[in-house]
Backbone as CSV, one residue per row, in Angstrom:
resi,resn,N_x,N_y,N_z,CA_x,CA_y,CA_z,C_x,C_y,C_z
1,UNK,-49.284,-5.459,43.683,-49.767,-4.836,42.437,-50.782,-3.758,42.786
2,UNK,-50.672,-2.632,42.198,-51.658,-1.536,42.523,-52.581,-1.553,41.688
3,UNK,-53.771,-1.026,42.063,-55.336,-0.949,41.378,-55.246,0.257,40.758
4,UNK,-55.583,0.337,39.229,-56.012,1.574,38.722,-57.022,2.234,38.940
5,UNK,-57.214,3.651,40.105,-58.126,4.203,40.889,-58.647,5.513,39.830
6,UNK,-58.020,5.853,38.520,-58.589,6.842,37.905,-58.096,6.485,36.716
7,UNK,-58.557,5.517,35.700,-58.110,5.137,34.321,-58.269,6.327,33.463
8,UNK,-59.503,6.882,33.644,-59.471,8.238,32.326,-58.420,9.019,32.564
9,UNK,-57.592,9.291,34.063,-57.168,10.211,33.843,-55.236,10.313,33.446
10,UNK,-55.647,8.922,33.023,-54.072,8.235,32.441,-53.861,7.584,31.729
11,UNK,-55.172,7.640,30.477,-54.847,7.404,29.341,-53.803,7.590,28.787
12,UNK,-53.564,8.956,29.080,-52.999,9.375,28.053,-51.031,8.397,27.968
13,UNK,-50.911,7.889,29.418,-49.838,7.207,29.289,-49.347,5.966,28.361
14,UNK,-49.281,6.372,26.955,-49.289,5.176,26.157,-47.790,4.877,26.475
15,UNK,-47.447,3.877,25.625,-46.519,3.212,25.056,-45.945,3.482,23.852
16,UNK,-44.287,3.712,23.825,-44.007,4.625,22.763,-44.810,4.007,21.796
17,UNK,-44.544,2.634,20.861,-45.835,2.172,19.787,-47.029,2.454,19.914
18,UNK,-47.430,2.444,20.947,-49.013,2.549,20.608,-49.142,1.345,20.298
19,UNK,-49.441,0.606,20.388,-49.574,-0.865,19.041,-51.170,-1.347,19.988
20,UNK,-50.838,-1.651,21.000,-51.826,-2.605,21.473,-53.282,-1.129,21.906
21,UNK,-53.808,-1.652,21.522,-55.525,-0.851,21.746,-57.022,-1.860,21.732
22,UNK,-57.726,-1.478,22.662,-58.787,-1.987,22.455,-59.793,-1.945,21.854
23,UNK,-60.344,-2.779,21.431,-61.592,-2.567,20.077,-63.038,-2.120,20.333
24,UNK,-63.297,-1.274,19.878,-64.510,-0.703,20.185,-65.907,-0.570,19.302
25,UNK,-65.637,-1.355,18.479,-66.405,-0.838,17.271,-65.497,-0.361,16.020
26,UNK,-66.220,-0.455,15.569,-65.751,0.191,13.713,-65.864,1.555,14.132
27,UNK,-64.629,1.979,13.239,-64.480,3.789,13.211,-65.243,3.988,12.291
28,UNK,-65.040,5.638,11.940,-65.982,6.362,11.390,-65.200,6.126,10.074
29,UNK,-63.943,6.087,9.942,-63.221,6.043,8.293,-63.627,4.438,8.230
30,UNK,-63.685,3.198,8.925,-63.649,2.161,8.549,-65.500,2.139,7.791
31,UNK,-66.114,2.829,8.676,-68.014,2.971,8.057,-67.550,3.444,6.905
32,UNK,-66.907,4.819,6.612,-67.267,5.358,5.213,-66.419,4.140,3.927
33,UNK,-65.066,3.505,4.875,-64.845,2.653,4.018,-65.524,1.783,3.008
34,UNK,-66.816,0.861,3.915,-67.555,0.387,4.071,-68.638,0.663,2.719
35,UNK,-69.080,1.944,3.083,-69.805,2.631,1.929,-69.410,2.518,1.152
36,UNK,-67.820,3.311,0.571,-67.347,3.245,-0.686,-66.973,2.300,-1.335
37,UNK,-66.631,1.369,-0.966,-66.450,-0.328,-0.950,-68.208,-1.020,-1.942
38,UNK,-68.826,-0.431,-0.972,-70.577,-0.933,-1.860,-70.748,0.085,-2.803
39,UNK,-70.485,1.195,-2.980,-70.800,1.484,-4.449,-70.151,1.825,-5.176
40,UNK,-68.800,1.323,-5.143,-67.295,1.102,-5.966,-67.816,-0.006,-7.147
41,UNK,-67.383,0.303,-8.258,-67.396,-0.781,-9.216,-66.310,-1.321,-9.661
42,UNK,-65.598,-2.314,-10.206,-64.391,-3.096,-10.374,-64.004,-2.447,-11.746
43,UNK,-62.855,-1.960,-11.409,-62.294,-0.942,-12.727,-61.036,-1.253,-12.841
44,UNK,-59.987,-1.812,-13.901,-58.718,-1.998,-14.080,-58.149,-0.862,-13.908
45,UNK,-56.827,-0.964,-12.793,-55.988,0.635,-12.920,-54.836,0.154,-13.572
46,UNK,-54.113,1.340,-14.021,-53.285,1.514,-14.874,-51.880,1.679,-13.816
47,UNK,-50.656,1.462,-14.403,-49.887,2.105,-13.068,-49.388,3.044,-12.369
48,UNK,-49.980,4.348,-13.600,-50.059,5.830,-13.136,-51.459,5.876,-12.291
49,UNK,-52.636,4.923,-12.179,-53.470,5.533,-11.165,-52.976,4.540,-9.711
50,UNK,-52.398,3.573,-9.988,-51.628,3.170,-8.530,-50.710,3.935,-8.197
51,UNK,-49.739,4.800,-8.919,-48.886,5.827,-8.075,-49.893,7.112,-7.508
52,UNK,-50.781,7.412,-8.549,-51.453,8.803,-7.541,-52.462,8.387,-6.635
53,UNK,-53.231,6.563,-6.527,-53.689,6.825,-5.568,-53.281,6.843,-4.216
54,UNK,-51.961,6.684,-4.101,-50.838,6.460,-2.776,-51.043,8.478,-1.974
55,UNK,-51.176,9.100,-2.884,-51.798,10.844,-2.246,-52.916,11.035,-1.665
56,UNK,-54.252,9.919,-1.803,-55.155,10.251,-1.397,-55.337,9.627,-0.217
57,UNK,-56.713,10.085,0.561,-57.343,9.600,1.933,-57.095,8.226,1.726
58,UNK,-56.636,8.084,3.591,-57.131,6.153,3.942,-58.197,6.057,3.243
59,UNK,-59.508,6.199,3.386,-60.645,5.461,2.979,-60.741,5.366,0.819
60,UNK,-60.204,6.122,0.941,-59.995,6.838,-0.741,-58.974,4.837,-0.938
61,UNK,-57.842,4.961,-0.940,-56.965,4.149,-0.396,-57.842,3.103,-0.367
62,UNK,-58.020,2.842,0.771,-58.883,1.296,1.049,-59.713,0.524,-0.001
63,UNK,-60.679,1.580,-0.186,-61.535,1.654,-1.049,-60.962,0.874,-2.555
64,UNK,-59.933,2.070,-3.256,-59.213,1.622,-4.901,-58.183,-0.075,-4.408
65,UNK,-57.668,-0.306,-3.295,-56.708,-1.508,-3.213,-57.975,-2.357,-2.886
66,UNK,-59.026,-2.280,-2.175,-59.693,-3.447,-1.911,-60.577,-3.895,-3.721
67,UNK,-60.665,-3.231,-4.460,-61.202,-3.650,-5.859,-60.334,-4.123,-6.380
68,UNK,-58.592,-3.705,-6.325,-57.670,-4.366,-7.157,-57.421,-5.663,-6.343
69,UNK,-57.579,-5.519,-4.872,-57.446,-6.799,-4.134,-58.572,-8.590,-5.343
70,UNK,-59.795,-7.661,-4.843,-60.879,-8.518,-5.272,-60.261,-9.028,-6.404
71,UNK,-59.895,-7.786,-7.632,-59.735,-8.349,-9.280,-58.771,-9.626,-9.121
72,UNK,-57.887,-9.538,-8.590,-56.039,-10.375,-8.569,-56.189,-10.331,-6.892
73,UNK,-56.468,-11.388,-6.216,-55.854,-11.924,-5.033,-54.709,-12.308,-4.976
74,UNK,-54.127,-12.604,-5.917,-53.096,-12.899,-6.025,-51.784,-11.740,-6.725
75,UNK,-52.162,-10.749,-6.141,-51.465,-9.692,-6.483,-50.953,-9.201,-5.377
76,UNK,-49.790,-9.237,-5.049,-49.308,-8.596,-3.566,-49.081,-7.231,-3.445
77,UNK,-48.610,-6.637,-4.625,-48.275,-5.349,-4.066,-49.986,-4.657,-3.680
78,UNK,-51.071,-4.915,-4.044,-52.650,-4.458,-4.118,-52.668,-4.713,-2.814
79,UNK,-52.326,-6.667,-2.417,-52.540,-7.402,-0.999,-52.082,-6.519,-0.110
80,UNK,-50.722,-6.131,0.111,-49.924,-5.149,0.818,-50.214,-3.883,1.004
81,UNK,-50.781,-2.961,-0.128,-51.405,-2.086,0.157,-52.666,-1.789,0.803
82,UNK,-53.841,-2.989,0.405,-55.028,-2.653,1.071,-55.062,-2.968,2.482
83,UNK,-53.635,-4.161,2.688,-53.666,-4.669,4.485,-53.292,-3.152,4.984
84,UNK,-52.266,-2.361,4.449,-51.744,-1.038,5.100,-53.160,-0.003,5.221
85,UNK,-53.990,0.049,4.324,-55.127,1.079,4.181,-56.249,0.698,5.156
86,UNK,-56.192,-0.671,5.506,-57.205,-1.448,6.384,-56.578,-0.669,7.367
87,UNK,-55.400,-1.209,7.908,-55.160,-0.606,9.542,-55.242,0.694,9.795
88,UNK,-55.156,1.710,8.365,-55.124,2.931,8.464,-56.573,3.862,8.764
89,UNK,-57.274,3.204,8.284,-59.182,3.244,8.965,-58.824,2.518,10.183
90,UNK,-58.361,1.722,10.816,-58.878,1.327,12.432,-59.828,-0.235,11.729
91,UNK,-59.630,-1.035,10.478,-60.227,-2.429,10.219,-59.173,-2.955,10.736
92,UNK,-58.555,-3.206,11.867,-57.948,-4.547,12.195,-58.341,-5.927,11.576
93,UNK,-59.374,-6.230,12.211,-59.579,-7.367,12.011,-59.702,-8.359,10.427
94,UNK,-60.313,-7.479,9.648,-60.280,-7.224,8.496,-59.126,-7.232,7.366
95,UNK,-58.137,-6.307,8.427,-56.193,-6.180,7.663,-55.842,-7.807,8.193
96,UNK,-56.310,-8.355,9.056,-55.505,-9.715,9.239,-56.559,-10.667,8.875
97,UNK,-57.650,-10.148,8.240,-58.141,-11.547,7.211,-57.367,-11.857,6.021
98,UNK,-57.375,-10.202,5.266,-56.678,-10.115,4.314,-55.388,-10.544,3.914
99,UNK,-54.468,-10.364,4.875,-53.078,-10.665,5.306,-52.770,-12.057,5.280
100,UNK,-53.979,-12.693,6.144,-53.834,-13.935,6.502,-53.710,-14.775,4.837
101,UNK,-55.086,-14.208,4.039,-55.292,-14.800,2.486,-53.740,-14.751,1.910
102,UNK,-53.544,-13.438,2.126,-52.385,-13.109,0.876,-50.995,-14.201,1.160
103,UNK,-50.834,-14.730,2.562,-49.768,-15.277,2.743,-50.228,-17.026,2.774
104,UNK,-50.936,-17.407,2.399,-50.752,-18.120,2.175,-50.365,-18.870,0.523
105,UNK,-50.601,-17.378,-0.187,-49.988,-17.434,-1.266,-48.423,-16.763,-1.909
106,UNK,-47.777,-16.084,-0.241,-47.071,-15.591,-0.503,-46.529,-15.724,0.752
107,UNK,-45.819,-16.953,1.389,-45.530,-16.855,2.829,-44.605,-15.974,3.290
108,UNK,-43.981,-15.949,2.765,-42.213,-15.030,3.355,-42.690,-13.484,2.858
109,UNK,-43.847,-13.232,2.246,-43.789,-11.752,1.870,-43.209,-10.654,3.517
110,UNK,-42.309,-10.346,3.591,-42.012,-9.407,4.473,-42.735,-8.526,5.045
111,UNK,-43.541,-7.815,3.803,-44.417,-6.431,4.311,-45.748,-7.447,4.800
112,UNK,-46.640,-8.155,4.409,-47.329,-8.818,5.027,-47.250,-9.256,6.369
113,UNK,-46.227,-9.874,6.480,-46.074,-10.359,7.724,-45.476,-9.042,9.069
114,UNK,-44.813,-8.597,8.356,-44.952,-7.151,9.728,-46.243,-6.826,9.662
115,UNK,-47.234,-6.437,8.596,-48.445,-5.557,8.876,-49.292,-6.721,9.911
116,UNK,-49.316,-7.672,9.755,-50.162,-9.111,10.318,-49.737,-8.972,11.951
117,UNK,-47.827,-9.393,12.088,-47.849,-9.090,13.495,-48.091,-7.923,14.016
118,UNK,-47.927,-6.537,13.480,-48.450,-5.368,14.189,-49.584,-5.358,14.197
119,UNK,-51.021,-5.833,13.323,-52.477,-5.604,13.909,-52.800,-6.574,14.710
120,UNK,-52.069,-7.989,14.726,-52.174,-8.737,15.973,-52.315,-8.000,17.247
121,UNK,-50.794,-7.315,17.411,-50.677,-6.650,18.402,-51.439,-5.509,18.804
122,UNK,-51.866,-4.718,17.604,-53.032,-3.454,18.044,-53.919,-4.409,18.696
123,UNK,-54.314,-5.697,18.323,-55.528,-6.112,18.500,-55.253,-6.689,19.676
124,UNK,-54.623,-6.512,20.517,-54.096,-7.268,21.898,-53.863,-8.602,22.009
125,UNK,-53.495,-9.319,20.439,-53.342,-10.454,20.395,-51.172,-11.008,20.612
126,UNK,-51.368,-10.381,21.637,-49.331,-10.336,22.036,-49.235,-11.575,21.436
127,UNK,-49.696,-12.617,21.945,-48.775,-14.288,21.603,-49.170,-14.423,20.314
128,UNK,-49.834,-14.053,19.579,-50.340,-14.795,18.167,-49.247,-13.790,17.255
129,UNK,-48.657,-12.894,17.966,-47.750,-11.391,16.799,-46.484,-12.043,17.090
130,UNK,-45.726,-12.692,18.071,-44.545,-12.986,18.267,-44.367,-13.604,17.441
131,UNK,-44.737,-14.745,16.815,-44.415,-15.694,15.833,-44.386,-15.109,14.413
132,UNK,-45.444,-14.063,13.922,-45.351,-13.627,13.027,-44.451,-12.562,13.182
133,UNK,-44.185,-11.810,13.883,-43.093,-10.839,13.531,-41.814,-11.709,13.797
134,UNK,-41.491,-12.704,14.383,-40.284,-13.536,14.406,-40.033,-13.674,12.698
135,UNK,-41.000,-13.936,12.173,-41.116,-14.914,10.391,-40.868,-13.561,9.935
136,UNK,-41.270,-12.137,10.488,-41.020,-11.177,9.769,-39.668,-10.150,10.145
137,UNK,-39.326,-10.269,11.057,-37.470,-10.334,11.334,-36.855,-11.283,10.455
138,UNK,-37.144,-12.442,9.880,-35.536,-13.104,9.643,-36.524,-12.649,7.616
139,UNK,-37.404,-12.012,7.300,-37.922,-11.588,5.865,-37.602,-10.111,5.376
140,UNK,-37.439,-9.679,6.362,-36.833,-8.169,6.347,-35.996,-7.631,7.872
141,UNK,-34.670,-8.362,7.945,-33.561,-8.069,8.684,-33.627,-6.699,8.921
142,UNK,-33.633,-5.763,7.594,-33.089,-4.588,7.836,-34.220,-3.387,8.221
143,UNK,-35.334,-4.121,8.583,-36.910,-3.058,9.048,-36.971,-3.083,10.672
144,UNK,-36.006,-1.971,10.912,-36.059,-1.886,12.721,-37.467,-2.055,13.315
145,UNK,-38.755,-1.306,12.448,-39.351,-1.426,13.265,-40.401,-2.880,13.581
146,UNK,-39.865,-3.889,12.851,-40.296,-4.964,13.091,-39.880,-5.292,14.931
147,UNK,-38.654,-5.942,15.265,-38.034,-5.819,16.369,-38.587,-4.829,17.154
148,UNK,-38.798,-3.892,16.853,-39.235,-2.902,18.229,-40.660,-3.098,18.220
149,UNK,-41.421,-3.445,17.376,-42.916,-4.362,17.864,-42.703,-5.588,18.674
150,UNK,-41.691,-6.263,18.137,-42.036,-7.120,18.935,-41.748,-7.629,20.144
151,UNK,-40.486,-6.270,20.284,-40.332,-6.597,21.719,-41.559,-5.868,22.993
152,UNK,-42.476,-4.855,22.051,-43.698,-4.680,22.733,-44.444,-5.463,22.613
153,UNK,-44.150,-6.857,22.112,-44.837,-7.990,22.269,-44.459,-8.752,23.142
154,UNK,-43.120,-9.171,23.399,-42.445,-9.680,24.149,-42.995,-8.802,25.551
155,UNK,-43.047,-7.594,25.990,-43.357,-7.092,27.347,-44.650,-6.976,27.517
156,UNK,-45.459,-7.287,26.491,-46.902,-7.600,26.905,-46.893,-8.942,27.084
157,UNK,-46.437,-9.892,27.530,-46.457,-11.045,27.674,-45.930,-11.327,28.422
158,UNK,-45.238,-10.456,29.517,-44.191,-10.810,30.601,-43.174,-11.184,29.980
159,UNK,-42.501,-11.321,29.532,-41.219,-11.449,29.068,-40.455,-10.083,28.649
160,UNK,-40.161,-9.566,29.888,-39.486,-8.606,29.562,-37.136,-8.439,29.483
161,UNK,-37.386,-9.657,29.720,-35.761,-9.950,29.319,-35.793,-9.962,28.200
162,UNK,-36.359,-10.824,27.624,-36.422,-10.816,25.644,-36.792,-9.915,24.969
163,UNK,-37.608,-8.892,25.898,-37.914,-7.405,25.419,-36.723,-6.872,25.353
164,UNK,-36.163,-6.687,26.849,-35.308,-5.313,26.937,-33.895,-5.942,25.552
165,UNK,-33.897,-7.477,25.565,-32.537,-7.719,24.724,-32.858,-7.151,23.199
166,UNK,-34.074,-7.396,22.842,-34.670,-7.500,21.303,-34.571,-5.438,21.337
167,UNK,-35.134,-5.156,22.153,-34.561,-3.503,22.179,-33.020,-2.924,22.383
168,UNK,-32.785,-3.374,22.869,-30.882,-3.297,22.793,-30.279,-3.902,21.574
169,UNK,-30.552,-5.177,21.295,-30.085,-5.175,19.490,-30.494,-4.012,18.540
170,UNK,-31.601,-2.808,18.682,-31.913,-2.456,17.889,-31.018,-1.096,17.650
171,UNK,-30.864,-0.955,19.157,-30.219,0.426,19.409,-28.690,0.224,19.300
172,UNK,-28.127,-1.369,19.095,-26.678,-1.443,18.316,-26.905,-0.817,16.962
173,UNK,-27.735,-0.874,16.651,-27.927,-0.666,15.005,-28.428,1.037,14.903
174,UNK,-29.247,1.108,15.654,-29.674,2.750,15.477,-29.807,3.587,17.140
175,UNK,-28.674,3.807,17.223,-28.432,3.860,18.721,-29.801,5.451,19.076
176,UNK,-30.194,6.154,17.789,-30.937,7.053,18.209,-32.391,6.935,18.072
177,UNK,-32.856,5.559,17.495,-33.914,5.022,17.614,-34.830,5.589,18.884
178,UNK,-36.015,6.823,18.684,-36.837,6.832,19.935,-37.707,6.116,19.937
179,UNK,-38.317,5.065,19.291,-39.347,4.206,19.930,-38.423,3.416,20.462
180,UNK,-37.122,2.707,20.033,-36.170,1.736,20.527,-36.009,2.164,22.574
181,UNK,-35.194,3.311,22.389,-35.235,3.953,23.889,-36.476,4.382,24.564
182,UNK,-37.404,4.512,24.225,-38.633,4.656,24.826,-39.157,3.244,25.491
183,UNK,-39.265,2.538,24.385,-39.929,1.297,24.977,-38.926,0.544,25.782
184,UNK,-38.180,0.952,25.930,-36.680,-0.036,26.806,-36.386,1.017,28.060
185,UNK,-36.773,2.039,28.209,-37.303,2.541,29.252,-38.314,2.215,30.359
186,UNK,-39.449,2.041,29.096,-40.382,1.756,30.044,-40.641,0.036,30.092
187,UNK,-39.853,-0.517,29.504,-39.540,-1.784,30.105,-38.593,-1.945,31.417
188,UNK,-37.509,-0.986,31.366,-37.529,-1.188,32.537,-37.674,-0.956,33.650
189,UNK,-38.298,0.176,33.844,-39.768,0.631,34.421,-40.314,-0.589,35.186
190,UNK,-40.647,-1.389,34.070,-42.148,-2.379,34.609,-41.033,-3.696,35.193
191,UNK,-39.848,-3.654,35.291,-39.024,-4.624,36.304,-38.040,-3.740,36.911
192,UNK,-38.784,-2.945,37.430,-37.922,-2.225,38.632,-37.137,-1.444,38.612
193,UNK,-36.525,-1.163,37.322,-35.077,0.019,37.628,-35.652,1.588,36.981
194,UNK,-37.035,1.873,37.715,-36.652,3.419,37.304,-35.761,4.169,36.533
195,UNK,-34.545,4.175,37.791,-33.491,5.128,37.437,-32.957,4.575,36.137
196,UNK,-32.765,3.583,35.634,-32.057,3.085,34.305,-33.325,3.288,33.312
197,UNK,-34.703,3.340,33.365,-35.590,3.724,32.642,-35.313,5.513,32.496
198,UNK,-35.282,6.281,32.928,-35.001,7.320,33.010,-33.915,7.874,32.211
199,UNK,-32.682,7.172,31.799,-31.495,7.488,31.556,-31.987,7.697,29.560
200,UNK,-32.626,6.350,29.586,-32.911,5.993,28.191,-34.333,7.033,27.543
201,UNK,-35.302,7.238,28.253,-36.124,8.209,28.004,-35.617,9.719,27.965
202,UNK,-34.513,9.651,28.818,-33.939,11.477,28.213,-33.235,11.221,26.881
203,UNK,-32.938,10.460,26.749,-32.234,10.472,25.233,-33.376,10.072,24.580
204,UNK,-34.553,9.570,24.676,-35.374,9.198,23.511,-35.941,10.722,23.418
205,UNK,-36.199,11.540,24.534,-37.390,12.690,24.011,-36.862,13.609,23.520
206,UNK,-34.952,13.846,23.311,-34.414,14.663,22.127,-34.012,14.335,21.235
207,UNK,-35.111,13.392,20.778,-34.509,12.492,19.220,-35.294,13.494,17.931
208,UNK,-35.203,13.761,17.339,-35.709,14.492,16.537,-37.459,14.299,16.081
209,UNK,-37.762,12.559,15.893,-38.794,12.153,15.480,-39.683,11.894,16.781
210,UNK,-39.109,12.641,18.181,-40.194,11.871,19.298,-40.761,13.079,19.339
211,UNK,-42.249,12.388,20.125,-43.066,12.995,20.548,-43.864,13.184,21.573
212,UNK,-45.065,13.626,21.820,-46.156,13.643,23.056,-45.908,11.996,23.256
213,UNK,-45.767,10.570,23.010,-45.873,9.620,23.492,-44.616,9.259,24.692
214,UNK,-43.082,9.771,23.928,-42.048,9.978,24.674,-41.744,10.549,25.913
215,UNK,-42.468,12.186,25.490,-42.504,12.593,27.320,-43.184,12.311,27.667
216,UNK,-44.305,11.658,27.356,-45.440,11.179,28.555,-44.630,10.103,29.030
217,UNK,-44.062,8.959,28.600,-43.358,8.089,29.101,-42.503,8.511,30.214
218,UNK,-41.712,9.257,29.782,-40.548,9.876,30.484,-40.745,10.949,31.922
219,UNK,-42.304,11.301,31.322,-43.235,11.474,32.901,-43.911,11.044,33.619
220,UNK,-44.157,9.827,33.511,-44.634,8.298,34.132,-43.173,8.191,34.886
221,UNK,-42.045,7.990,33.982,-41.160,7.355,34.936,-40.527,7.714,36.071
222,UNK,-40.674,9.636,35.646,-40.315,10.915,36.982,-41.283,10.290,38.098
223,UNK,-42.626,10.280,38.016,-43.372,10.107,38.875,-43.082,8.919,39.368
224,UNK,-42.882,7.295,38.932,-42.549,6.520,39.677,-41.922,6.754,40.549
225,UNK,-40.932,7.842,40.483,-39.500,8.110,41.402,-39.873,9.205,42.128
226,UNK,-40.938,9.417,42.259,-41.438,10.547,43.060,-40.988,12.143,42.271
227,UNK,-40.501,12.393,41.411,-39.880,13.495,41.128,-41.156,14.337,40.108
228,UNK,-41.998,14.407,40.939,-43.854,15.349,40.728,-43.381,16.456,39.850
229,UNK,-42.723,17.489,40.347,-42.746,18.723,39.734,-41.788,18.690,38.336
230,UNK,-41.057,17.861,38.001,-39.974,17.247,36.885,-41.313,17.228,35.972
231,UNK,-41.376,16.234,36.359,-43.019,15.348,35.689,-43.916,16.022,35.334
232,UNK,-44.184,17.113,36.009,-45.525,18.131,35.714,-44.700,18.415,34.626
233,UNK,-44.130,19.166,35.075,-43.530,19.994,33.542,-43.103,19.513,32.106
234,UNK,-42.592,17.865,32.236,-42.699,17.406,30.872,-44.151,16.975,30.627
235,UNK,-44.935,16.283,31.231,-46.080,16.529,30.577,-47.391,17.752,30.215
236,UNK,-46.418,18.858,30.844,-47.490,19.922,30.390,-47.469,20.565,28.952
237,UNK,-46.150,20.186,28.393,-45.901,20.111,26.757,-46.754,19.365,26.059
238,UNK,-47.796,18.771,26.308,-48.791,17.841,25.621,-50.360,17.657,25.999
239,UNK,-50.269,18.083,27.202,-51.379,18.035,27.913,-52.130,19.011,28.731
240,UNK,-53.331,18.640,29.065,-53.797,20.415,29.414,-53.842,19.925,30.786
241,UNK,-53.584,21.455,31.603,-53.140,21.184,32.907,-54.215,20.352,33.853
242,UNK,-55.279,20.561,33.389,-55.892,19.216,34.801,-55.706,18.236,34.849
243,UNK,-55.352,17.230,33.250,-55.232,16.463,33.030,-53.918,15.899,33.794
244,UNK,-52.427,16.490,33.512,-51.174,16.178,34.073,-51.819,16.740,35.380
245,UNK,-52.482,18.053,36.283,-52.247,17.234,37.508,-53.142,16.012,38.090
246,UNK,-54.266,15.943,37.267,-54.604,14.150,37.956,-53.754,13.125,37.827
247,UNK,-52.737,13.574,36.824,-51.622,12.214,36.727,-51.084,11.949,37.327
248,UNK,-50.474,13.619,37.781,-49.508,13.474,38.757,-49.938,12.779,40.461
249,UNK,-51.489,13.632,40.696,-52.150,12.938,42.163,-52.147,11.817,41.928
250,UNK,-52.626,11.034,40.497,-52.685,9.286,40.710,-51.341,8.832,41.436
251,UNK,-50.145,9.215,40.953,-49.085,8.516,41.026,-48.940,9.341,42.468
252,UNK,-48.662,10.540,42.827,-48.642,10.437,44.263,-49.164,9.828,45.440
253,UNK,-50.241,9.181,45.053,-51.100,8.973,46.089,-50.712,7.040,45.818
254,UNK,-50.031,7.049,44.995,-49.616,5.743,44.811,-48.107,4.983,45.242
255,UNK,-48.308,4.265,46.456,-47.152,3.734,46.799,-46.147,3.158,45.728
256,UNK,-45.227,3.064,46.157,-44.639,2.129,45.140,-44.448,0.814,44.803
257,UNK,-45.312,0.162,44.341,-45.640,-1.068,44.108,-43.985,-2.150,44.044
258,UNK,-44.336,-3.288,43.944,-43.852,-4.329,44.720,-43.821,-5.363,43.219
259,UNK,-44.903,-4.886,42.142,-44.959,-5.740,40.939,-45.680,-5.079,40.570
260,UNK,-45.013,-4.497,38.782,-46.188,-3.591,37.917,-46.189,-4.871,36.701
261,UNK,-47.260,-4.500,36.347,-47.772,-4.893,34.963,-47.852,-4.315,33.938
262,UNK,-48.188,-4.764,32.622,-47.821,-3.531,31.356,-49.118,-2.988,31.585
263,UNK,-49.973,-3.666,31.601,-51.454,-2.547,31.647,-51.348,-1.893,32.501
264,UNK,-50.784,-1.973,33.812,-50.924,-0.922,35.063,-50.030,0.164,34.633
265,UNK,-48.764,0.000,34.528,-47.563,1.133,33.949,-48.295,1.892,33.352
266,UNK,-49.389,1.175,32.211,-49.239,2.082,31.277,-50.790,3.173,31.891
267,UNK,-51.340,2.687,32.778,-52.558,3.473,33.404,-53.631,3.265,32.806
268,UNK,-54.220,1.796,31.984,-55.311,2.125,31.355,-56.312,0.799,31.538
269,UNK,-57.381,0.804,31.400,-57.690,-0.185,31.966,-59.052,-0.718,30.964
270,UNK,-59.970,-2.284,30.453,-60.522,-2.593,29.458,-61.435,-1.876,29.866
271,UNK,-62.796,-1.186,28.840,-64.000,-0.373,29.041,-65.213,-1.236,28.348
């Protein structure tokens, strides 16, 4: 296993989700949340001010669902919205208090239970999201991106057979899925087959909806394979040049390991 010798300078190598991040404190939208939350007063909305407040800011958002939350706890579509406005400020912890309340009055709610296992997973809680996004696969069959969380749950946990399978069911269904081929790339990446990681990342980074997370992937995986100057060049579409070439020196100067891990693949390390 190799040591991460320059973490800042490979951040930027996420994971097509993004999902898992470390906690640092309350953001700056979750503070102003915070504020507006204390000098918000409890006001009945009507259901023309629940359709226009869906236009305004997260914190705007947070703010109007956490008063309709308070009025009716027992109101899911409010429950569902303020868990979505929580994660959208950076309140994890907070979206899965909430989440947690609402389902026990509403177990099978679908949208609950994806929002619950995905802030699990932002929250680096891999084993506690498998179970809930399992309950939230068989509640909403037809929401790909349930499955493709959780098979970034499944490969944060070492289990990357049940990853790469739970990503291959998805891509029967939406064969142009780029988080689907991204993350099944770089799964298999992190058990050895480069070259078959590679195959699936060129088709994820001309999917219409990919982005800077895709070719960075897809230039992680050049570099595993030694192919530097490939690599420079897809990540210089995203990144400013000192940055891709420290990426590129990390990974040159880096043998080729013998056993990667998801935190190592991905270059980042706890602060």
């Amino acid at each position: 296993m190799f040591a991460v010798k320059n973490s800042r300078a490979v951040l930027s190598l996420l994971c097509a989700t993004a999902l898992a991040a470390c906690a640092h404190g309350p953001t700056d939208e979750e503070l102003a949340y915070r504020e507006s939350v204390a000098n918000e007063s409890l006001l009945p909305a009507t259901a023309e001010e629940r359709d226009a407040i869906r236009n305004q800011d997260p914190i705007t958002q947070a703010t109007f669902w956490g008063m309709e939350f308070e009025r009716s706890p027992g109101d899911m579509e409010a429950a569902v919205e303020f868990v979505g406005a929580l994660r959208a400020i950076g309140s994890e912890q907070r979206a899965q208090e909430v989440a947690s309340q609402a389902l026990a009055m509403a177990p099978n709610n679908a949208e609950l239970l994806s929002h619950l296992g995905k802030s699990l997973l932002t929250s680096g809680d891999a084993n506690g999201s498998v179970n809930i996004l399992r309950r939230a696969m068989v509640a909403a069959p037809d929401d790909l991106s349930i499955p493709v969380a959780l098979g970034v749950a499944y490969d944060q946990t070492g289990r990357h057979r049940e990853a790469q399978n739970t990503y291959r069911r998805v891509l029967e269904r939406d064969p142009n899925s780029a988080a689907a081929l991204s993350n099944l790339g770089l799964s298999l990446a992190l058990t050895g087959n480069p070259e078959e990681a590679e195959i699936y990342l060129r088709r994820a980074v001309v999917q219409p909806e990919a982005g800077a997370r895709e070719r960075q992937n897809l230039a992680l995986v050049l570099s595993i394979q030694g192919k530097f100057d490939e690599a420079r060049d897809v990540g210089a579409a995203d990144l400013p040049d000192e940055l891709v070439d420290a990426n590129i020196d990390y990974f040159r100067a880096m043998l080729t390991p013998r056993q990667r891990n998801y935190s190592t693949l991905r270059g980042t390390t706890d602060e």
